[in-house]
C-alpha positions in Angstrom: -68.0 34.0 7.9 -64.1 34.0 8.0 -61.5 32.8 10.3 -58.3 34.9 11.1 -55.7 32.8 12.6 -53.2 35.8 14.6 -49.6 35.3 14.7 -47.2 37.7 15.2 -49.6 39.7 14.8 -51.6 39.6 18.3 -53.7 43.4 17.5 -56.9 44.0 15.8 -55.5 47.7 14.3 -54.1 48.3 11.6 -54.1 44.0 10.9 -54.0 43.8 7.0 -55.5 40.1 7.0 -57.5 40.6 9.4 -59.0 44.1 8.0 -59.5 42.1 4.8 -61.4 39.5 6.1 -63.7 41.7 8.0 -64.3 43.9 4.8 -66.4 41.0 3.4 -68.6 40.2 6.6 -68.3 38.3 10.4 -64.8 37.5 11.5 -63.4 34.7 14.2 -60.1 35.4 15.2 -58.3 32.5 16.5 -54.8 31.3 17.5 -52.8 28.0 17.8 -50.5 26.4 20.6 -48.1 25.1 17.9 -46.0 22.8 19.2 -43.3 23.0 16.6 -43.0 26.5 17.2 -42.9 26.0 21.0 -39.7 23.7 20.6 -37.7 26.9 19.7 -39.6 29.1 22.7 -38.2 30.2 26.1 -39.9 30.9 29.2 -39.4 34.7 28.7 -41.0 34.3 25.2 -43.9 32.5 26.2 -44.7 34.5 29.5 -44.6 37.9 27.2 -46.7 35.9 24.4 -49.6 35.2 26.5 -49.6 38.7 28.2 -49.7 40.1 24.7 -52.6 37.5 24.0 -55.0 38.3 27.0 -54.4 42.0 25.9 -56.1 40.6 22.4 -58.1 38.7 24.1 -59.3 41.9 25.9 -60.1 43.6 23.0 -61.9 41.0 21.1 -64.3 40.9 24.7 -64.2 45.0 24.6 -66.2 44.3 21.2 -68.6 41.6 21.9 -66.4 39.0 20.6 -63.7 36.7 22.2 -60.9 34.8 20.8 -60.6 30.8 20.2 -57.4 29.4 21.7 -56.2 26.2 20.2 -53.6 23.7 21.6 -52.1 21.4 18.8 -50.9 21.0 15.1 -52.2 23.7 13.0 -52.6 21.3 10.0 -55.0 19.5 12.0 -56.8 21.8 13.7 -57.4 24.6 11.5 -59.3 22.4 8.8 -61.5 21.1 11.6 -61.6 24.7 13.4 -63.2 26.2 10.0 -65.6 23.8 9.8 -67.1 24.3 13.3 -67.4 27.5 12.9 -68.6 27.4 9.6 -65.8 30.0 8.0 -65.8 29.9 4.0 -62.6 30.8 4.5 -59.5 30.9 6.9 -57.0 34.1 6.8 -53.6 34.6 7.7 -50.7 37.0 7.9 -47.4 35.9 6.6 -43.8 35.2 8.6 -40.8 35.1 6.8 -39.3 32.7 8.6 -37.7 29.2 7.4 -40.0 27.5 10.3 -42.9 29.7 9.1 -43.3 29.5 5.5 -43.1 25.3 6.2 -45.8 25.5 8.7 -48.0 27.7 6.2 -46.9 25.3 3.2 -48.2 22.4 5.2 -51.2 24.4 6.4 -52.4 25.6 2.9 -52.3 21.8 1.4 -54.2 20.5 4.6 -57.1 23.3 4.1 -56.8 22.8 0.5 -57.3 19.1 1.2 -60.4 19.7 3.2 -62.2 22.2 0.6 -61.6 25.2 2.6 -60.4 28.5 1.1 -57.3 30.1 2.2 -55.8 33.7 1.9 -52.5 35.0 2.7 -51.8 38.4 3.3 -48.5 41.0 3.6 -48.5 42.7 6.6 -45.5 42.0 9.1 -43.0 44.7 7.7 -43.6 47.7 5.1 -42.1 46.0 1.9 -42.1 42.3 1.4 -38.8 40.8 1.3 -38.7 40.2 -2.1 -39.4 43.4 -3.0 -36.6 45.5 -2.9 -33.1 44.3 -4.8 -30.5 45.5 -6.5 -30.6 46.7 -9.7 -28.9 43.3 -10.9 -32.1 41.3 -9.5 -30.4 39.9 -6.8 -31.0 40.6 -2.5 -29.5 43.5 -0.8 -26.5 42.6 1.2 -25.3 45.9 2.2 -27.6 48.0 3.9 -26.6 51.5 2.7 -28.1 50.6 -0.5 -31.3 49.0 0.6 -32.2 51.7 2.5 -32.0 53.8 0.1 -34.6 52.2 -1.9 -36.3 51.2 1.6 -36.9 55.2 1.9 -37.8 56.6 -1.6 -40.6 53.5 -1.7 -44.2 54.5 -0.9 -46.0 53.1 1.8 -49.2 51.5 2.5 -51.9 53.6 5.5 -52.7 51.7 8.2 -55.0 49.1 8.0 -58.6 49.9 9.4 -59.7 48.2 12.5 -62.9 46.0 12.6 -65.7 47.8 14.8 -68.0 45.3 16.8 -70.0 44.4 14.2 -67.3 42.4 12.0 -66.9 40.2 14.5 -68.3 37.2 15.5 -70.2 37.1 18.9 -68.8 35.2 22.1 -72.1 33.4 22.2 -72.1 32.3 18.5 -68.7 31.0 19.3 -69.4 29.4 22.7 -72.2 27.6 20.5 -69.5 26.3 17.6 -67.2 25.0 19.6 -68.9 23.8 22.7 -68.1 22.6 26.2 -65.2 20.7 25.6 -63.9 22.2 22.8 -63.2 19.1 20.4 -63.4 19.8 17.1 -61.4 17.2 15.9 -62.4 13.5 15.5 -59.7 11.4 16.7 -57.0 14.4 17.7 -54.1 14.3 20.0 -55.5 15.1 23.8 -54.0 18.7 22.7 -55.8 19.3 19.8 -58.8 21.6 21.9 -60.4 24.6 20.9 -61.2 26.9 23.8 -63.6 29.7 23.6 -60.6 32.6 25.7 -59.2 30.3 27.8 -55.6 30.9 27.8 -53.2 28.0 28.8 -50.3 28.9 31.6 -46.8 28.8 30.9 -46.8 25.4 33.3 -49.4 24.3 30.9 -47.4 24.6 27.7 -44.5 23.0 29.7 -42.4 25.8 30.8 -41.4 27.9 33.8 -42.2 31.5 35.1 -39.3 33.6 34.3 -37.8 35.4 36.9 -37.1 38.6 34.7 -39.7 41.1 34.6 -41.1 40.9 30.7 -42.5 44.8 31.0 -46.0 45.4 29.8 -48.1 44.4 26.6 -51.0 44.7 24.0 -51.6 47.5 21.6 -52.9 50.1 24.3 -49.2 50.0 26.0 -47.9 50.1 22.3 -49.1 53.1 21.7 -48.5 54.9 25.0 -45.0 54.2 24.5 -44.8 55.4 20.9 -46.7 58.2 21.9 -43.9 58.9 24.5 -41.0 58.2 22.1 -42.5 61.1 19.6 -43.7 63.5 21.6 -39.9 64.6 22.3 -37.0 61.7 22.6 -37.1 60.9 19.0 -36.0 64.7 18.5 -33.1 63.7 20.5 -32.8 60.0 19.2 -29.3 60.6 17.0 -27.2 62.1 19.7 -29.0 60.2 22.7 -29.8 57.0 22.0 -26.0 55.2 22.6 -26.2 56.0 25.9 -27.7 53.7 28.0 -28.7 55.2 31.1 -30.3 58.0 29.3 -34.6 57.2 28.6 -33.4 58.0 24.2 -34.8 54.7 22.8 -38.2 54.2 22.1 -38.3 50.2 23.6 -40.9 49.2 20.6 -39.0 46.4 20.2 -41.1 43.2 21.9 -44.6 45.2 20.9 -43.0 44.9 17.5 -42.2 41.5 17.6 -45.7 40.6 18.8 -47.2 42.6 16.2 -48.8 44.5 18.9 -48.7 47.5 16.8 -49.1 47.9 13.4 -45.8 48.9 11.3 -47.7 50.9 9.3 -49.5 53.1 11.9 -45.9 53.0 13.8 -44.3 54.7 10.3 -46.9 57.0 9.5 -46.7 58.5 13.8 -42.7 58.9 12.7 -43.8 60.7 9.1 -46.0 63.2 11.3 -43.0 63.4 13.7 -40.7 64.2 10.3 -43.0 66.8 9.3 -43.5 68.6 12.4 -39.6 69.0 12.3 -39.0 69.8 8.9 -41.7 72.3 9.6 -39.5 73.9 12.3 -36.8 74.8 10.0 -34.6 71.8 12.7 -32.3 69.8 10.4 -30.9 68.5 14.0 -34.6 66.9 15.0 -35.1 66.2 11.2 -32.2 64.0 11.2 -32.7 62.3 14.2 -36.2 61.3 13.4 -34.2 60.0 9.9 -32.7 58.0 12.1 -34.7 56.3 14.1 -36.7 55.3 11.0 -33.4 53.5 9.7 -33.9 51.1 12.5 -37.1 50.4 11.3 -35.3 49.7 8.2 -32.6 47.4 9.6 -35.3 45.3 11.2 -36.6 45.0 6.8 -33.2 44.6 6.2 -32.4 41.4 8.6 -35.5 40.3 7.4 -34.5 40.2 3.8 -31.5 38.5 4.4 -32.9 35.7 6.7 -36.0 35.1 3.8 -33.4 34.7 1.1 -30.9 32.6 3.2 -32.9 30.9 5.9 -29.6 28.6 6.6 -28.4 31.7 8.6 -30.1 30.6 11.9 -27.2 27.9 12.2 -24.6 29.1 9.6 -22.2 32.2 8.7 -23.7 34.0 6.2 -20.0 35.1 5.5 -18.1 31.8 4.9 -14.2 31.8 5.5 -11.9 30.2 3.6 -10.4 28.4 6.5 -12.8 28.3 9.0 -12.7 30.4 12.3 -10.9 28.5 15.3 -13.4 29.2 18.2 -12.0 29.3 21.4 -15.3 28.4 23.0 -14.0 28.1 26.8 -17.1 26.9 28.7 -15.8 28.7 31.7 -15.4 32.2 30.2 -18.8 31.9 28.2 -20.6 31.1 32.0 -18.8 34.2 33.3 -20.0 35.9 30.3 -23.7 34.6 30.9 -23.7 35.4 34.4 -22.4 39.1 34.0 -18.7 38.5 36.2 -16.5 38.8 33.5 -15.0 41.5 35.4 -15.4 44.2 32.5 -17.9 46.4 33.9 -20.5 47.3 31.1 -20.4 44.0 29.6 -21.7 42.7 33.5 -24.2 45.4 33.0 -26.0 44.5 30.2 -25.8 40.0 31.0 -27.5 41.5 34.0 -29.9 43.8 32.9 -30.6 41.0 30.1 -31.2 38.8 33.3 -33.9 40.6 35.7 -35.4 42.8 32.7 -35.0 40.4 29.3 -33.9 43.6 27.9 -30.4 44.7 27.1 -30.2 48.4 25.4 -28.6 48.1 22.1 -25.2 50.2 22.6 -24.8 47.1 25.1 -25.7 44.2 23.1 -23.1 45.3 20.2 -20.2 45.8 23.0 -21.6 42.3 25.0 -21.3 40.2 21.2 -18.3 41.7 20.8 -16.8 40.8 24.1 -17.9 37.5 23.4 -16.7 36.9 19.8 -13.8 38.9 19.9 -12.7 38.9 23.6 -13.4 35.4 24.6 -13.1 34.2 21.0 -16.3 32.2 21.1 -18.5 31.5 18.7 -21.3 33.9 18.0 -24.1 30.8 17.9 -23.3 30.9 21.9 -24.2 34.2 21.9 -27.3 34.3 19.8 -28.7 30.7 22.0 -28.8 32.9 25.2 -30.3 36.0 24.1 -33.0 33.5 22.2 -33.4 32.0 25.7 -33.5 35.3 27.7 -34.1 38.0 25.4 -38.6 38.9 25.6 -38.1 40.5 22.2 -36.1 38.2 20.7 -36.5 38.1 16.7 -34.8 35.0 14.9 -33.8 38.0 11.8 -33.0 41.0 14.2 -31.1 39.1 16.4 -29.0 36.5 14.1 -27.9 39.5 12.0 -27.0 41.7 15.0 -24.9 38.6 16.3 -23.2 37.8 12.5 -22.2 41.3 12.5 -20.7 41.4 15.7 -18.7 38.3 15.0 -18.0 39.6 11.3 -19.8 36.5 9.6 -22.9 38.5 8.6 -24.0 40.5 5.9 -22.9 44.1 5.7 -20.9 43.0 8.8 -18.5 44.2 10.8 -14.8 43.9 9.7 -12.9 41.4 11.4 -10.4 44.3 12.5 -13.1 46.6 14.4 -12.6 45.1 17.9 -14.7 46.8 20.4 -12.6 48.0 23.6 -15.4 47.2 26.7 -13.5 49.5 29.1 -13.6 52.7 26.2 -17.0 52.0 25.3 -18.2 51.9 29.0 -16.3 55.4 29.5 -17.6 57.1 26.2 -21.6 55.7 26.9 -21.6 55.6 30.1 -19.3 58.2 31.9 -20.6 58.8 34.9 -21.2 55.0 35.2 -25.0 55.3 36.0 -26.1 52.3 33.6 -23.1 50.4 35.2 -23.7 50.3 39.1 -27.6 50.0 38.2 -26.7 46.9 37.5 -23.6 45.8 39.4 -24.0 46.9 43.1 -20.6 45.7 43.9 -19.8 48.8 42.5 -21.8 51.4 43.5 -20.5 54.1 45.3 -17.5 54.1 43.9 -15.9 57.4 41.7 -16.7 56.3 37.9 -13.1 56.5 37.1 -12.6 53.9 39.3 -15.1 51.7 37.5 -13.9 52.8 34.1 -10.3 51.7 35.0 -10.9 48.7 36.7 -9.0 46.5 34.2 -5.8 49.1 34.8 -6.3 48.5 38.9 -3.7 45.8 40.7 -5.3 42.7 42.9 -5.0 44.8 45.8 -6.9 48.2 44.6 -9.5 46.2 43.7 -9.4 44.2 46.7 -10.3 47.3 48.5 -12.4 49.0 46.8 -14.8 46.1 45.3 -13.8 42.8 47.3 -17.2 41.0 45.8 -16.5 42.5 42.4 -14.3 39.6 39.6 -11.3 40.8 38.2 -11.1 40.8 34.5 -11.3 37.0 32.9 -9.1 38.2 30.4 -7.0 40.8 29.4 -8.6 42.7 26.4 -5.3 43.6 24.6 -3.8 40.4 24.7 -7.3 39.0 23.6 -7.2 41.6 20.5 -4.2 40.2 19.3 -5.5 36.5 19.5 -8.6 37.2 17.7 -6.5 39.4 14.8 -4.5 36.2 14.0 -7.5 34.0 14.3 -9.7 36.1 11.6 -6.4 36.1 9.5 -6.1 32.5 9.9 -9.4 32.2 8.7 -8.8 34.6 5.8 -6.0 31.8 4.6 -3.8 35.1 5.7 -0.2 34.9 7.8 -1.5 36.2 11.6 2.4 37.5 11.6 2.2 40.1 8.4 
């Protein structure tokens, strides 16, 4: 018998360690409570976590199974786990992650220590991380390239999913673990094994969010991809900036999650390809081109961050001077609390705020606002949508935020400087997305909204009493953060 200890990967479909394991007889699936990982969670994060859990959880039951829940350090536990069970062997799937590959380094010497096998298996993205470089031997750093080899590269079928029979029976492991789940002689109070007994966020020491975390598990997963390709995709190129407009396929947190394979996701967008290249529709054929670049990006960010973990904290870009943050603590609140004044940069604070979602058009023109408007630092930035965000991913979103502030790889130049009142026109022109959000404005004409920073005191005093004026004026700001960047280029702002 083996042990599978889930992740990010909280599905039994298309699981590449978890198929392995059941390919050579019974399989327990368990997961850990670990609090070093919890030290970097949010109460978003944790609320959508255990929803995407009892959806596992669900499964496991729908098969005669259940899953063990453990509370605790996974160097401990998992040594003592295996042995209750009796597993010959435990089984993971790898993260790329600085914090991840130490907890898996410490967790392979402590089973290695207590006699019991371990296996490690690729199965978070299509292509390793280490897999694709440049010619020279050496990690992507601009995109273009990597994709290209990203897209000539073959790629592996879905995994198959364990039927009943693979896996373990809830009364063989009701029987291993028993009543009060200790399995560890001498463990912290923590350190208990329980047989699908999930813990509450209050339980793990946080808070129920007040944003809605939408829906989870792999059945949800797959009605949503299923929605995406039956016609959006088709669209995705020339609809998917727009944010009021249903063009994105909102994957994003069941990909975090590993609530759906990336494999089984790829191969629904190959069928998706196919079916428009069969059509003779180079229009639908590029979009669906497109939207499998994302998937790329998210391999791409992921690269990046496993070659140069220091990221998390530190410009990937470094400047010769340094870059002299404004970082007013009064105009990054306003920016958190979506009353900056610039219309679809309050839309999307909100939006991240009731639905820990912000569509992506947004969050490029909400980092820039922040870095390149209020001239703070982009760590700001990346700390809230960590704390708010439900699919927040340390690579996707610490590359999105270094582009933004022109620090990253493949990043923005210094010199693109978003305009928040242009953007909001050109994506959202009939402000729908906007007044969604902001119901000081609703009911007012859209050009209204989209010239709001153009307005005098009085106009806006009539028209949106309750709405801020602008924190700052966007021109004047654009200049500032021109000579900054220079500065930090060892450049004269004045030339």
């Amino acid at each position: 018998m083996e042990l599978f200890c889930h992740r990010r990967d909280l599905r039994l479909a298309d699981n590449v360690g978890l198929a392995a394991a059941a390919d050579r007889g019974e399989v327990a699936g368990a997961f850990v409570f670990d609090p070093d990982v919890l030290d970097h969670a949010s109460d978003v994060r944790v609320r959508r976590l255990l929803d995407g859990l009892a959806a596992l959880r669900d499964d496991y039951r729908d098969r005669g199974s259940d899953l063990l829940v453990a509370r605790g350090d996974p160097e401990s536990i998992l040594p003592d786990l295996a042995d209750a069970v009796d597993a010959d062997r435990v089984v993971w799937n790898r993260d790329y992650s600085g914090l991840a590959r130490e907890r898996d380094a410490g967790v392979r010497k402590a089973l290695n220590d207590s006699g019991v096998e371990r296996e490690a298996h690729h199965d978070a993205v299509l292509h390793e991380p280490d897999s694709i470089r440049t010619n020279a031997g050496d990690p992507y750093s601009v995109y273009t390239y990597y994709w290209k080899k990203w897209t000539d590269r073959e790629t592996d079928s879905p995994a198959p999913t364990p039927a009943a029979g693979d896996l373990v029976d809830v009364g063989a492991l009701t029987a291993a673990v028993g009543d009060d789940g200790a399995v560890a002689d001498g463990g912290a109070e923590t350190d208990r094994v329980a047989v699908g007994d999930l813990p509450s966020p209050a339980d793990l020491g946080f808070d129920a969010p007040d944003a809605e975390v939408g829906p989870a598990g792999t059945e949800a997963a797959r009605g949503r991809l299923d929605d995406f390709l039956d016609e959006p995709v088709f669209s995705y190129e020339a609809e998917r900036d727009y944010p009021a407009r249903e063009a994105t396929s909102r994957l994003s947190a069941f990909l975090k999650y590993g609530e759906i394979g990336i494999r089984e996701t790829y191969e629904a967008t190959e069928r998706a390809l196919a079916a428009a290249q069969s059509e003779g529709d180079e229009e639908r054929v590029e979009s669906v081109e497109e939207f499998q670049q994302q998937l790329a990006w998210r391999e791409f960010y992921t690269q990046v961050l496993y070659h140069n973990p220091e990221v998390v904290t530190e410009n990937y870009k470094e400047y010769e001077e340094g870059i002299e943050w404004r970082d007013d603590p009064d105009e990054i609140t306003a920016w958190t609390r979506g009353e900056t004044g610039y219309p679809i940069v309050d839309a999307g604070m909100r939006q991240l705020r009731e639905e820990a979602f912000m569509h992506n058009r947004v969050r490029m023109i909400v980092a820039s606002f922040l870095t390149k408007d209020l001239l703070a630092d982009w760590r700001h930035g990346y700390d809230h949508f960590r704390e708010h965000l439900a699919d927040h991913d340390t690579a996707n979103d610490n590359g999105g935020w270094q582009w933004a502030a022109s620090t990253g790889t493949d990043a923005q130049p210094y010199f693109r400087i978003f305009n928040p009142m242009t953007q909001g026109e050109r994506y959202d022109p009939e402000a729908e997305y906007i007044t969604e959000y902001v119901p000081e404005l609703r009911g007012l004409d859209a050009d209204l909204i989209h010239e709001w920073h153009e307005l005098s005191p009085t106009q806006r005093a009539n028209v949106a009493p309750e709405y801020p004026e602008p924190i700052v004026d966007h021109s004047e700001r654009r200049e500032e953060a021109l000579a900054m960047y220079k500065r930090a280029r060892g450049e004269d702002p004045e030339e």
